[in-house]
C-alpha positions as a Markdown table, in Angstrom:
| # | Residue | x | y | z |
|---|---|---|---|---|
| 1 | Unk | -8.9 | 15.5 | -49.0 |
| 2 | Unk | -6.8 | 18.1 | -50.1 |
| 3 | Unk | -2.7 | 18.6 | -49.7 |
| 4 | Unk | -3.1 | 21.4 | -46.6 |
| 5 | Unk | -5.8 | 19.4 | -45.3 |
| 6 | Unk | -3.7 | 16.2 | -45.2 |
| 7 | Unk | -0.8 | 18.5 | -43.7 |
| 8 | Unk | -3.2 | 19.5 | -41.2 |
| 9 | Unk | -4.4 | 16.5 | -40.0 |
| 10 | Unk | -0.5 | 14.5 | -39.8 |
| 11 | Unk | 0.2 | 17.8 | -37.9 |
| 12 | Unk | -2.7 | 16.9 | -35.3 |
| 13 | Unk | -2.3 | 13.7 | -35.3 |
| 14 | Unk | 1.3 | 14.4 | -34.5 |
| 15 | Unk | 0.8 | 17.1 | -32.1 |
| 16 | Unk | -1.7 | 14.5 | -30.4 |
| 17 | Unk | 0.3 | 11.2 | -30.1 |
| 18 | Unk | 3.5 | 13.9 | -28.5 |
| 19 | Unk | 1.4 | 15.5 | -25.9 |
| 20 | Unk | 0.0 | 12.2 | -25.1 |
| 21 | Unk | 3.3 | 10.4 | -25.1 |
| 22 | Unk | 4.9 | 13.7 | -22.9 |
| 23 | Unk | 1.5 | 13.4 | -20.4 |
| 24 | Unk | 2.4 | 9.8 | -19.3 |
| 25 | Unk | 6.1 | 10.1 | -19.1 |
| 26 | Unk | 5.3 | 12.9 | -16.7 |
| 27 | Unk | 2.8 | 11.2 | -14.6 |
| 28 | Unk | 4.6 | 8.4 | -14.8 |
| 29 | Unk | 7.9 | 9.9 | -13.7 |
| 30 | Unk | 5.8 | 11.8 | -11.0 |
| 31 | Unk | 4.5 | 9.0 | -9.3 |
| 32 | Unk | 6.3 | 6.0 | -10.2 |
| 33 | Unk | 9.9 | 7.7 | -8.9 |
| 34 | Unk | 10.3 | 6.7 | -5.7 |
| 35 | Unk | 13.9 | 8.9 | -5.8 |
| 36 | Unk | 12.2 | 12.4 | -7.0 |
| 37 | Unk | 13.4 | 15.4 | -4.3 |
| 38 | Unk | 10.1 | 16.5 | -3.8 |
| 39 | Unk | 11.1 | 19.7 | -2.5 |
| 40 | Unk | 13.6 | 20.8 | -5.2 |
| 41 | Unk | 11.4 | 20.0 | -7.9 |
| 42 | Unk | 8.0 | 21.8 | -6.4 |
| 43 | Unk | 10.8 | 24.7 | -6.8 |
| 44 | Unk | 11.2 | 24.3 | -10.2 |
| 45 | Unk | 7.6 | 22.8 | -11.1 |
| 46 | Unk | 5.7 | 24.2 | -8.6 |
| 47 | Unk | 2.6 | 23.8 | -10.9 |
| 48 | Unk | 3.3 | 20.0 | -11.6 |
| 49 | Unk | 3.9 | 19.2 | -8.3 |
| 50 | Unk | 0.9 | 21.0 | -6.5 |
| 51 | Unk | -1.0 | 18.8 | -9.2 |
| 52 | Unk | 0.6 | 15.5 | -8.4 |
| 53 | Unk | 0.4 | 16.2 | -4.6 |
| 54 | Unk | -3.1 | 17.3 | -4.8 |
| 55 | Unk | -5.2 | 20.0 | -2.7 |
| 56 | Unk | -4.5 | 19.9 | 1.4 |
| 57 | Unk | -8.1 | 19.0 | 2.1 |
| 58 | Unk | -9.7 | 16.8 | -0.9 |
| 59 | Unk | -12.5 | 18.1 | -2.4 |
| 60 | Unk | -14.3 | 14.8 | -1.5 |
| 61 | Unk | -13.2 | 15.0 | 2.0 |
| 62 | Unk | -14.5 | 18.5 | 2.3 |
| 63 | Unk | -18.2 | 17.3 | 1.4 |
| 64 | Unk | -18.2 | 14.3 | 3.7 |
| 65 | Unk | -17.6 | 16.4 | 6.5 |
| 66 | Unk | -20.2 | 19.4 | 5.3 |
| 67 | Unk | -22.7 | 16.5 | 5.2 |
| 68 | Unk | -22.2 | 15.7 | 9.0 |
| 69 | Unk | -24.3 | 17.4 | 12.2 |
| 70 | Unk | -22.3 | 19.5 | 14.5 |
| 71 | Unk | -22.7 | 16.9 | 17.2 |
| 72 | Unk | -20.6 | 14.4 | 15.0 |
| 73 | Unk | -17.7 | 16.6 | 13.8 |
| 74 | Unk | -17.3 | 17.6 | 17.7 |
| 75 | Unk | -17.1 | 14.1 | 18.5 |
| 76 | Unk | -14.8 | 13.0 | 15.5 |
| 77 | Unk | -12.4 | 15.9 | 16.7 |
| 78 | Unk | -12.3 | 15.2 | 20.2 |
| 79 | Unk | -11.5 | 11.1 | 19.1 |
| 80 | Unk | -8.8 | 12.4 | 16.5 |
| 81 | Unk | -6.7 | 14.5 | 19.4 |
| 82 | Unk | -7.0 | 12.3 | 21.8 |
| 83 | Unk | -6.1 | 9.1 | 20.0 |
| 84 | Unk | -3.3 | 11.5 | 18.3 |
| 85 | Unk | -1.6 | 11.8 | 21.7 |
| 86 | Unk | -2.1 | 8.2 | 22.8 |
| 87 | Unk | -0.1 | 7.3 | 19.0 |
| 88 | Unk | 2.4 | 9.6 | 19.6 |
| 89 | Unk | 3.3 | 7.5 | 23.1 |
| 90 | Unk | 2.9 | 4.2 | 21.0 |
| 91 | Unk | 5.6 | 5.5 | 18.7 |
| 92 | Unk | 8.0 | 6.8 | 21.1 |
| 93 | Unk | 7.7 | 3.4 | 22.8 |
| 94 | Unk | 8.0 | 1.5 | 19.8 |
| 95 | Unk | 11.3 | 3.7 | 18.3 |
| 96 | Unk | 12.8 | 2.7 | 22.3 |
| 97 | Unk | 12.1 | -0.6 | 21.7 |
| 98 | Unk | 13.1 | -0.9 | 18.2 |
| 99 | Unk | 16.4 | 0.9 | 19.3 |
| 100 | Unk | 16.6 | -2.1 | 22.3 |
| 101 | Unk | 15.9 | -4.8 | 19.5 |
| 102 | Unk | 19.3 | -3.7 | 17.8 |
| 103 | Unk | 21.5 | -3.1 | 21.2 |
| 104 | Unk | 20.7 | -7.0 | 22.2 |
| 105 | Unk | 21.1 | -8.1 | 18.3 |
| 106 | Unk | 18.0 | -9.4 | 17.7 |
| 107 | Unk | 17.3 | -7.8 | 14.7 |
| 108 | Unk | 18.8 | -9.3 | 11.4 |
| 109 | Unk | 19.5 | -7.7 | 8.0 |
| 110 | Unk | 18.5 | -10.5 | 5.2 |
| 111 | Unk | 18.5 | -10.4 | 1.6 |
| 112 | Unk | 17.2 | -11.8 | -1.8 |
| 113 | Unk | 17.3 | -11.5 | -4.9 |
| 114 | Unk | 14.2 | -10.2 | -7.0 |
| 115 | Unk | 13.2 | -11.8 | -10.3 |
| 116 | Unk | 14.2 | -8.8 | -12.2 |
| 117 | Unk | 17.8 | -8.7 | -10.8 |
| 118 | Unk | 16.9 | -6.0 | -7.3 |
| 119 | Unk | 18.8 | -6.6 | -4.6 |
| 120 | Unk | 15.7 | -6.6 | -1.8 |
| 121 | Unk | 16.7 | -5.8 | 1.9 |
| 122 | Unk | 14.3 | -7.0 | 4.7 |
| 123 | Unk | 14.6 | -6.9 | 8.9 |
| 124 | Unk | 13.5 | -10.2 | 10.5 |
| 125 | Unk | 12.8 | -9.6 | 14.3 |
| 126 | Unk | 13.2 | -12.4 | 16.6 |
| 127 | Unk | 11.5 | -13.5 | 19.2 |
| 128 | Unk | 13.2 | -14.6 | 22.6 |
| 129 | Unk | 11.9 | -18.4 | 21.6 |
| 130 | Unk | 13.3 | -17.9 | 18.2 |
| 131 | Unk | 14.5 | -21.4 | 17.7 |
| 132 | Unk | 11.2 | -22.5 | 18.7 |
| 133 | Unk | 8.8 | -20.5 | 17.7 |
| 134 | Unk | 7.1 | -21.0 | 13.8 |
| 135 | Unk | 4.8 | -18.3 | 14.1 |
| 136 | Unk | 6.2 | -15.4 | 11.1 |
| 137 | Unk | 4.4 | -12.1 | 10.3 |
| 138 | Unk | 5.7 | -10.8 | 7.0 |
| 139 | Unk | 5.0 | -7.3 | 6.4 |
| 140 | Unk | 4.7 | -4.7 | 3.8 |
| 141 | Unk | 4.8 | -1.0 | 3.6 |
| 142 | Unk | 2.8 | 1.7 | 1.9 |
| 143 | Unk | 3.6 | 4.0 | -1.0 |
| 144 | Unk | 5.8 | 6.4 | 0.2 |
| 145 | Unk | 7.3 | 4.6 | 3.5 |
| 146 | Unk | 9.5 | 2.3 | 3.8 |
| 147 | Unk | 10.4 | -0.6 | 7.1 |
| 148 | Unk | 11.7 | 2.6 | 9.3 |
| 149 | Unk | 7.9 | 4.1 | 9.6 |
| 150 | Unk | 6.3 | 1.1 | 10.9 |
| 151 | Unk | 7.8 | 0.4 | 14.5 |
| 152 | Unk | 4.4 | 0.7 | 16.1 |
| 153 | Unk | 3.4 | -2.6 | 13.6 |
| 154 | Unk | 6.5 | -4.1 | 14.0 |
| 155 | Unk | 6.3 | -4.1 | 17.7 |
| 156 | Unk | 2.4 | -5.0 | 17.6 |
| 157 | Unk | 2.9 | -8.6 | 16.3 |
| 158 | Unk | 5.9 | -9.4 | 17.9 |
| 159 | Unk | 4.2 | -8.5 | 20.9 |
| 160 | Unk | 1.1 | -10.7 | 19.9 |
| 161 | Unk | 4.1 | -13.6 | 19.8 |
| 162 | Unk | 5.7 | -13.3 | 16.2 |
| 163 | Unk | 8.8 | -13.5 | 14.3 |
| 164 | Unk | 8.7 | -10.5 | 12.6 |
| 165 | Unk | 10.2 | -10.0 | 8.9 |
| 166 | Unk | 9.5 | -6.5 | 8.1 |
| 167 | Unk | 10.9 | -5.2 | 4.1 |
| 168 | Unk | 11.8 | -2.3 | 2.4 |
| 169 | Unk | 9.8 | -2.8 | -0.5 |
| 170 | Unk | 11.5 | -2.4 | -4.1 |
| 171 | Unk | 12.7 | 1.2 | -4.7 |
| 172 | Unk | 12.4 | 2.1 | -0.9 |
| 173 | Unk | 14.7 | 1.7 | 2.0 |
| 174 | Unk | 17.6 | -0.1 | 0.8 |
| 175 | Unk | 16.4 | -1.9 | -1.3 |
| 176 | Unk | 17.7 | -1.5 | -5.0 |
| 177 | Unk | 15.3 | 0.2 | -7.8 |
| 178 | Unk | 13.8 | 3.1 | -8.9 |
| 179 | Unk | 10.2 | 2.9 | -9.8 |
| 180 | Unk | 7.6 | 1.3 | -7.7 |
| 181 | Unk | 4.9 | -0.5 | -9.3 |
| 182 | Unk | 2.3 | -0.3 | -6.8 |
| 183 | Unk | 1.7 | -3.7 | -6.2 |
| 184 | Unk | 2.4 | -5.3 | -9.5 |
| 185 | Unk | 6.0 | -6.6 | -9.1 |
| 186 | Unk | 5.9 | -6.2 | -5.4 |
| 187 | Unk | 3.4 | -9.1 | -5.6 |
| 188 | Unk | 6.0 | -11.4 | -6.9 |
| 189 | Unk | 8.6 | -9.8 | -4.4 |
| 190 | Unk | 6.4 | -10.8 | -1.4 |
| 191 | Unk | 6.2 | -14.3 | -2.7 |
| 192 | Unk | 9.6 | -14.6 | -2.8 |
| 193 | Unk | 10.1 | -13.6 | 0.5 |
| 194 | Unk | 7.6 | -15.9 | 1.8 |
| 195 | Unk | 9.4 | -18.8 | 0.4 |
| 196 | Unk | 12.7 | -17.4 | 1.7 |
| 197 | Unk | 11.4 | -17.9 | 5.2 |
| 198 | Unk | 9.6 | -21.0 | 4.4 |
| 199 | Unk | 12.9 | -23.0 | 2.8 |
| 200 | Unk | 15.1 | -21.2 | 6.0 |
| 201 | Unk | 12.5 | -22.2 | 8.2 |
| 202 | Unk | 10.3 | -25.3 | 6.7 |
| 203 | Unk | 7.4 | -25.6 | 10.0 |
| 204 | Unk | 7.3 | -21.6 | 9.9 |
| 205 | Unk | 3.9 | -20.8 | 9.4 |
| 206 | Unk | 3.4 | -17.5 | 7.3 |
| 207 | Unk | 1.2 | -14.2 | 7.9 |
| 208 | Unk | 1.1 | -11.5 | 5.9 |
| 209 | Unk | 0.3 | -8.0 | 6.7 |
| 210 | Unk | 0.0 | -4.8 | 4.6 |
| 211 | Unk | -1.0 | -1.4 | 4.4 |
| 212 | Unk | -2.4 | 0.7 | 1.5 |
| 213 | Unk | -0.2 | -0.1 | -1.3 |
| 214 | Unk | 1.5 | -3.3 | 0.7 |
| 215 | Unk | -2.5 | -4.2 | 1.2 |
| 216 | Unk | -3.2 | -4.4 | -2.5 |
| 217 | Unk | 0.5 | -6.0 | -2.6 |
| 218 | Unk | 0.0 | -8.8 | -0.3 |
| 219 | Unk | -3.8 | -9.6 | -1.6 |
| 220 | Unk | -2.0 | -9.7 | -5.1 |
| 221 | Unk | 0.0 | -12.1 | -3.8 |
| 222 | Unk | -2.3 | -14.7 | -2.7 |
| 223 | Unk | -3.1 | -15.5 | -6.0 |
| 224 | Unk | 0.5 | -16.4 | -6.7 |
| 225 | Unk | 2.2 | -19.6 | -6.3 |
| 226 | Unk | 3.2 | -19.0 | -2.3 |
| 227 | Unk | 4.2 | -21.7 | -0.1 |
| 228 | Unk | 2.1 | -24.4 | 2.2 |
| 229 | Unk | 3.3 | -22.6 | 5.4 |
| 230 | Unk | 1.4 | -19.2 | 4.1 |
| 231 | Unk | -1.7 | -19.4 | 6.1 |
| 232 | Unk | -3.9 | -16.4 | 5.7 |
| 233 | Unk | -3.4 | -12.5 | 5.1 |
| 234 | Unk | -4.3 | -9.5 | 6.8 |
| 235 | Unk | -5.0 | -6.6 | 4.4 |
| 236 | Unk | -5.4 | -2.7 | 5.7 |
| 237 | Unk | -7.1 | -0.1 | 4.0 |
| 238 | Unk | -5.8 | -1.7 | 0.2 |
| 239 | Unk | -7.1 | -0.9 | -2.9 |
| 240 | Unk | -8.6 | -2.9 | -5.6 |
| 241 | Unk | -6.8 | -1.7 | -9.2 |
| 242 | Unk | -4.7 | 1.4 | -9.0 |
| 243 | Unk | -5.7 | 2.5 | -12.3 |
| 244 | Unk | -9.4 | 2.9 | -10.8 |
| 245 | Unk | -7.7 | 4.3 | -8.0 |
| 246 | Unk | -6.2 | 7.2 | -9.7 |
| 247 | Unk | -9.5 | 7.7 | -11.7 |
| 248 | Unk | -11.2 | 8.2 | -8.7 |
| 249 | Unk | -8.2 | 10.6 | -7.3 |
| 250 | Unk | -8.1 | 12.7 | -10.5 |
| 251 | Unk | -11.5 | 12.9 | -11.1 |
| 252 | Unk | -13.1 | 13.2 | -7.5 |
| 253 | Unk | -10.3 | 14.5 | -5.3 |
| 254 | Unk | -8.9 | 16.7 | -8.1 |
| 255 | Unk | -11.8 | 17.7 | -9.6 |
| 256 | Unk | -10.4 | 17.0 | -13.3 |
| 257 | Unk | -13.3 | 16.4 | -15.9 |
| 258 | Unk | -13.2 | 13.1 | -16.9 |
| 259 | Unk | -12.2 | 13.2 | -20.6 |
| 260 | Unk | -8.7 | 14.9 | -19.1 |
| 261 | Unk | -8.6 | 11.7 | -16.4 |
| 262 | Unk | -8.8 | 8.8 | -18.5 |
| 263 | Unk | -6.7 | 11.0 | -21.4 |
| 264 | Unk | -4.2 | 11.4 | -18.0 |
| 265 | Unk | -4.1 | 7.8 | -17.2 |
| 266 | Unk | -4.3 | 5.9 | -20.5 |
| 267 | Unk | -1.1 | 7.7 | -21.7 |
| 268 | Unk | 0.3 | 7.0 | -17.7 |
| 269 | Unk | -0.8 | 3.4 | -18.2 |
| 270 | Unk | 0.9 | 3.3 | -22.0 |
| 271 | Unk | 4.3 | 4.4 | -20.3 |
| 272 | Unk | 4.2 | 2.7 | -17.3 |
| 273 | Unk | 3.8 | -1.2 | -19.5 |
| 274 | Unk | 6.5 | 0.6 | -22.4 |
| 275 | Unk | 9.0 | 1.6 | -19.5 |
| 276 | Unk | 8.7 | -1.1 | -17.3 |
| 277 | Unk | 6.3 | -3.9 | -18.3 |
| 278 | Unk | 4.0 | -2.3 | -15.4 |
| 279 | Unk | 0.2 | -3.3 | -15.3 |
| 280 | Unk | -1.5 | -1.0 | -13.2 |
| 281 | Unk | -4.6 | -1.9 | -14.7 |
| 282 | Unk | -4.2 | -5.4 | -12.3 |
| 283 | Unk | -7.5 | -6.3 | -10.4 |
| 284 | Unk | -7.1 | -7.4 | -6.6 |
| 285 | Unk | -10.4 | -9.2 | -7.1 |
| 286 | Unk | -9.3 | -11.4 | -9.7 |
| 287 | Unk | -6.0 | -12.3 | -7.9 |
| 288 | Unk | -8.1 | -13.4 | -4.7 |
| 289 | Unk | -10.2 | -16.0 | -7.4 |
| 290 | Unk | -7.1 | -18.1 | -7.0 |
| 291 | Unk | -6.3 | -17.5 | -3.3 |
| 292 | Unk | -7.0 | -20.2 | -0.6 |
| 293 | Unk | -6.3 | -18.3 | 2.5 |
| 294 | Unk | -8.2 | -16.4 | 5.5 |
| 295 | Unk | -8.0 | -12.7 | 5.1 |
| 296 | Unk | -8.9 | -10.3 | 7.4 |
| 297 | Unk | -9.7 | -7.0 | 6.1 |
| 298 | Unk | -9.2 | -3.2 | 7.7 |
| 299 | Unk | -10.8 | 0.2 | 6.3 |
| 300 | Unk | -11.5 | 3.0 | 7.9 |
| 301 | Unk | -14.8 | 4.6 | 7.2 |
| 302 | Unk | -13.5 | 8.0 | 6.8 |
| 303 | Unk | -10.7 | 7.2 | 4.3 |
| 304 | Unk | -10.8 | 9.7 | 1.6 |
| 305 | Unk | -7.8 | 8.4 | -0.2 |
| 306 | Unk | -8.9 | 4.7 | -1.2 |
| 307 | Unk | -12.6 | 4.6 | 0.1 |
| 308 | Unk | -14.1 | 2.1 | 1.7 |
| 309 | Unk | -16.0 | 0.6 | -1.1 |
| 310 | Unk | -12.6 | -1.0 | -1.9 |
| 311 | Unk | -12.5 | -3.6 | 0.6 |
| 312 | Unk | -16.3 | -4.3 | 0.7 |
| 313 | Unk | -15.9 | -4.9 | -2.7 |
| 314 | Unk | -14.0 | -7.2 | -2.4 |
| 315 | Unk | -15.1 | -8.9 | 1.2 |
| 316 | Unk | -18.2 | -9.2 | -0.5 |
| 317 | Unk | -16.2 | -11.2 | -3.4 |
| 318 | Unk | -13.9 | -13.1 | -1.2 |
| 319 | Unk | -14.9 | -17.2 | -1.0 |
| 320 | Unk | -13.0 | -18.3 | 1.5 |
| 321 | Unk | -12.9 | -17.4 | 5.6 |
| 322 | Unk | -12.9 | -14.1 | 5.5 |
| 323 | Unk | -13.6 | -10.8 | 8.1 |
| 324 | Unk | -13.9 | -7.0 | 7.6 |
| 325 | Unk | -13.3 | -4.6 | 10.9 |
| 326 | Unk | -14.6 | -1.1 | 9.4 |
| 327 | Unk | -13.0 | 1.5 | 12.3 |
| 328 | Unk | -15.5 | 4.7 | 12.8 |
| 329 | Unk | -14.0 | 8.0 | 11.6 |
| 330 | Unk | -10.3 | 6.4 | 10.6 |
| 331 | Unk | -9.1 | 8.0 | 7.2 |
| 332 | Unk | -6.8 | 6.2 | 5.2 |
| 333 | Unk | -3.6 | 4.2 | 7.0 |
| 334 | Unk | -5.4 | 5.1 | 10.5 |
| 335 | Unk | -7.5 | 1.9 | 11.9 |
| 336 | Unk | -5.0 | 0.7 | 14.1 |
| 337 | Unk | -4.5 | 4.6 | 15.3 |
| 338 | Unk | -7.7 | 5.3 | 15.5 |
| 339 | Unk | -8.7 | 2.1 | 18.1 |
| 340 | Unk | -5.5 | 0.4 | 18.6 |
| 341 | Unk | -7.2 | -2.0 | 21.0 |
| 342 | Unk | -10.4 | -3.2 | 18.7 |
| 343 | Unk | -7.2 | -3.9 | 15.7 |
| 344 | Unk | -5.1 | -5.7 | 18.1 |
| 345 | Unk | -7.3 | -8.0 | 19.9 |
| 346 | Unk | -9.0 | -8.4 | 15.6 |
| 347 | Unk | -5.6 | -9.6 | 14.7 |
| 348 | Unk | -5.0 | -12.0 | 17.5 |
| 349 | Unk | -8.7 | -13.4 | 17.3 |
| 350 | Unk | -8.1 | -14.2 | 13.8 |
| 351 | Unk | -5.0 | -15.4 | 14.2 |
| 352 | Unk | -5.8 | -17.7 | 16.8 |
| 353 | Unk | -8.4 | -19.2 | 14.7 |
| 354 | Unk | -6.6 | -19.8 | 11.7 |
| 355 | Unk | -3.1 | -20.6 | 12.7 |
């Protein structure tokens, strides 16, 4: 090869390995950040963030619901404002009786420490048998949320006769961080805090509950060293590996060919394990080989975001007790919106069987 043609190709090469290098450190930053002012930067990046945020109806979402008769889409819309109202009511009720919870102190602030040095806050609600009661429902949030957006849940289990310890997940709330790692060190973080209640309280006996990214979080978990007094999982609308998660996102939500996706998400993937030792390349499914607990699944049939395959994947998987409720026309964080009564009375059936 010649001089210019050696100049050429080290000026490829280089130009290559920087935009790939510059792609992940924005994706990462993008989604990872759990601090990012949204509305300031779509300001300044207004290109960036439409990407990141994604078209208002996905593409994928848009087909589903050309596919379906007339008949179908009338009933789904009359379901979705009705049961819209009746979740507005839960709410209100549930912020009162959060705000109740706090009047009569019986709400404590607790703390630990993560394995990477966070401070981690979480909420523990007790019940009025508190001293007597072993039964603990710890729960996780979603990407996004944090303990303040999940009242309705909270008040849901207590109601079904639990101590409730409720966290704001690292990065969220007040809890210390920066970056979320979807699962991946959150899966360590709710071990800990199941041994926190099972050393403070050694007949407790543990549930865990989750939602979207606190799903994949808590089913990670089960295949980590948890306590005896952990006694099954409940897992809503969780995915199976983020990194497929995002492939599916980019490429069928977004639209993106797939050379630019998996260009997009090695170099996110690169940055994510250079930056912060993050795997987001973990499997749910393998984590469960090692698990030893009940779980009972959620999924609505109408999610869009993390589709339903996800937990039927891994239901199908799953070795031990297991149950999957799949709720007609819920999108994605909706089940126990969508028929609050069917996830309630699923929950304490379960429950009552295996604890």
């Amino acid at each position: 090869m010649s001089k210019i043609g050696k100049i050429i190709l080290s000026s490829v090469i280089g130009f290559v390995i920087t935009l790939y290098i510059l792609v992940g450190s924005i994706a990462y930053y993008c989604v990872f950040n759990t601090k990012i002012d949204w509305d300031a930067f779509e300001k300044k990046f207004s290109y960036i963030a439409s990407f990141f945020s994604g078209p208002n109806v996905p593409v994928e979402e848009q087909k589903q619901n050309k596919d379906k008769p007339k008949e179908e889409l009338d009933e789904m819309k009359m379901i979705l404002e009705k049961t819209a109202k009746e979740s507005e009511i839960r709410w209100n009720e549930a912020s009162e009786w959060n705000k109740k919870m706090y009047e009569e102190n019986k709400v404590e602030e607790v703390e630990i420490t993560s394995f990477d040095n966070l401070k981690l806050k979480g909420y523990l609600y007790k019940t009025d048998d508190f001293e007597d009661n072993n039964r603990f429902a710890l729960l996780a949030h979603g990407y996004g949320a944090d303990h303040t957006c999940h009242y309705n849940n909270i008040k849901d289990f207590y109601d079904l006769g639990f101590n409730v310890l409720i966290i704001d997940e690292r990065a969220y709330g007040k809890s210390e961080g920066t970056y979320t790692s979807l699962g991946w060190k959150e899966r360590i973080d709710i071990k800990d805090w199941a041994w926190y209640i099972a050393k403070r309280f050694p007949n407790s006996q543990i549930v865990t509950w989750g939602i979207s990214m606190g799903s994949a979080t808590v089913m990670l978990s089960c295949g980590e060293d948890m306590p005896s007094n952990f006694k099954l999982c409940i897992a809503d609308c969780g995915y199976n590996s983020f990194y497929d998660l995002l492939y599916y996102l980019c490429g069928h939500t977004m639209g993106l060919p797939s050379f630019l996706t998996r260009f997009i998400l090695s170099s996110t993937s690169f940055i994510a394990k250079l930056r912060h030792n993050t795997n987001i390349k973990f499997s749910v499914q393998n984590a469960l080989k090692k698990s030893k607990v009940p779980i009972l699944f959620f999924h609505g049939d109408s999610d869009t975001f993390v589709p339903l395959e996800n937990a039927k994947k891994m239901y199908d998987s799953y070795k031990n007790p297991h149950e999957l409720v799949i709720t007609k026309y819920a999108g994605h964080c909706s089940s126990f919106i969508l028929d609050h009564d069917k996830y309630i009375e699923s929950i304490k059936n379960f429950t009552d069987t295996y604890l």
